[in-house]
C-alpha positions, 0 to 999 in steps of 0.5 A: 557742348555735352562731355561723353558720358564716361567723362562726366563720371564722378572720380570717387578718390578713397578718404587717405585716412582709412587707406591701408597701404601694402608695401613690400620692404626688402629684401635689399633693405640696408637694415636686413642685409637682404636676408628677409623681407617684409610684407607689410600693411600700414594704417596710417603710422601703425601696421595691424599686419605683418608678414615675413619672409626669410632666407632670401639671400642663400650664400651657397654655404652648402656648395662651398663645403661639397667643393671644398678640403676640409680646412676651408669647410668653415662657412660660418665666418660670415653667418655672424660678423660681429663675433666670427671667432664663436661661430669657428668654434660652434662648426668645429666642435660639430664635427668633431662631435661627429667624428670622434675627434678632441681637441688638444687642451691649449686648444679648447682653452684658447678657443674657450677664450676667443669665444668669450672675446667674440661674445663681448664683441657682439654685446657692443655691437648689438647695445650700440646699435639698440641705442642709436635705434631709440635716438641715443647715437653717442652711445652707438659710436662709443660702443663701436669705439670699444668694438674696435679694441677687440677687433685689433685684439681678434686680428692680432690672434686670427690675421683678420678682422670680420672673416675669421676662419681661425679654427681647424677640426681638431685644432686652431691655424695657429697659436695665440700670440705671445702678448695676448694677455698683455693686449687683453688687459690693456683693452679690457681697460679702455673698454671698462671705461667707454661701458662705464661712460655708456652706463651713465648716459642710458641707466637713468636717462627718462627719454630712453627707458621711456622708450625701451620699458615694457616693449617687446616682451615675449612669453616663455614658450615662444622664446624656446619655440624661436630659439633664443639664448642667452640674454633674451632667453633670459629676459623672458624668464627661463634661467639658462646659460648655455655655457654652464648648462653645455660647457665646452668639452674642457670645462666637462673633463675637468669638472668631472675630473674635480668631482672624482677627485674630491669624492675619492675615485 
């Protein structure tokens, strides 16, 4: 008995060894917070092409703000969770840029202050996290165990933990408490401590400078053209930080007001 023609065809099954696989990664991927996706294409474990697609996820900020009174126009709180307290300030400043408005000076000095607290917050959050990418998990969780110190230490200024909605235009909700500095300096201790434990687990450990040594790196121009600040604008060679180049109105009123006293004005 004769198969029919198209069954006794030969199936030619491509060599898996020279397949390239196109896979579409996200955007309700866990790591992206399904704010973009990735069209990838993979040879074997590498991936000669990528391509991103970003801003998939809108999260109606505009909308809130035309609905909104100005008090609840502060759609930055969840832009950045690890340090919602700066991105307050970020908004606030904007639009008292624009409407002519300052800040009372205990004000600016207590946002001066969460700022930084928010700062440091978002430096444990990201170290951690870096290390645990590269296999160094202890490092994560101890990270995360200094995290929490500044957030009880956010919670008790703001009432929340992640989304913080503690600024005003022209002002804060409320004031610090009045056992901030205690509270500060009892978490700049323990988290001192766990830095300290962190710095003596990664510094010199072969495996993880191995890996992170001489990866990633970017050029100048492309470091001003995607917008980096801070750390990474810094790694990349331009010696910029924002808090000296564009202090905060305070810090300008009275550096002026320092240098025209010590000239005489």
């Amino acid at each position: 008995m004769s198969l029919p023609a198209r069954w006794a065809q030969k199936i030619e099954v491509p060599d898996s060894a020279e397949e390239v696989m196109e896979i579409q990664m996200g955007p309700s991927h866990p790591a992206s917070h399904g704010t973009i996706k990735f069209n990838l294409k993979l040879d074997g474990e590498t991936h000669p092409r990528l391509r991103r697609r970003s801003r998939l996820s809108p999260r109606a900020f505009e909308k809130m703000c035309e609905q909104g009174t100005g008090p609840r126009c502060f759609p930055t709180r969840r832009l950045n969770y690890a340090s919602p307290c700066i991105n307050n300030v970020g908004f606030a400043l904007a639009v008292e840029r624009l409407l002519g408005i300052e800040a009372p000076e205990r004000c600016e000095y207590a946002r001066m202050i969460m700022s930084e607290v928010s700062r440091i917050t978002d430096h444990l959050t990201c170290l951690g996290m870096s290390a645990s990418e590269v296999g160094a998990v202890t490092v994560a969780f101890y990270m995360m165990e200094a995290r929490e110190l500044l957030y009880d230490l956010v919670e008790a200024v703001t009432g929340a933990r992640l989304t913080v909605s503690w600024c005003r235009v022209g002002g804060l909700t409320h004031d610090l408490p009045p056992d901030f500095a205690d509270r500060w300096q009892s978490a700049r201790k323990n988290i001192e401590g766990v830095v300290d434990d962190c710095d003596k687990l990664l510094s010199r450990n072969r495996v993880f400078i191995d890996r992170m040594s001489g990866i990633g790196l970017m050029s100048q121009k492309n470091a001003i053209s995607y917008g980096l600040t801070g750390p990474l604008l810094r790694a990349a060679g331009i010696e910029y930080d924002v808090r000296k180049g564009k202090p905060l109105p305070l810090l300008r009123s009275r550096q002026f007001r320092n240098s025209t006293r010590r000239e005489g004005r």
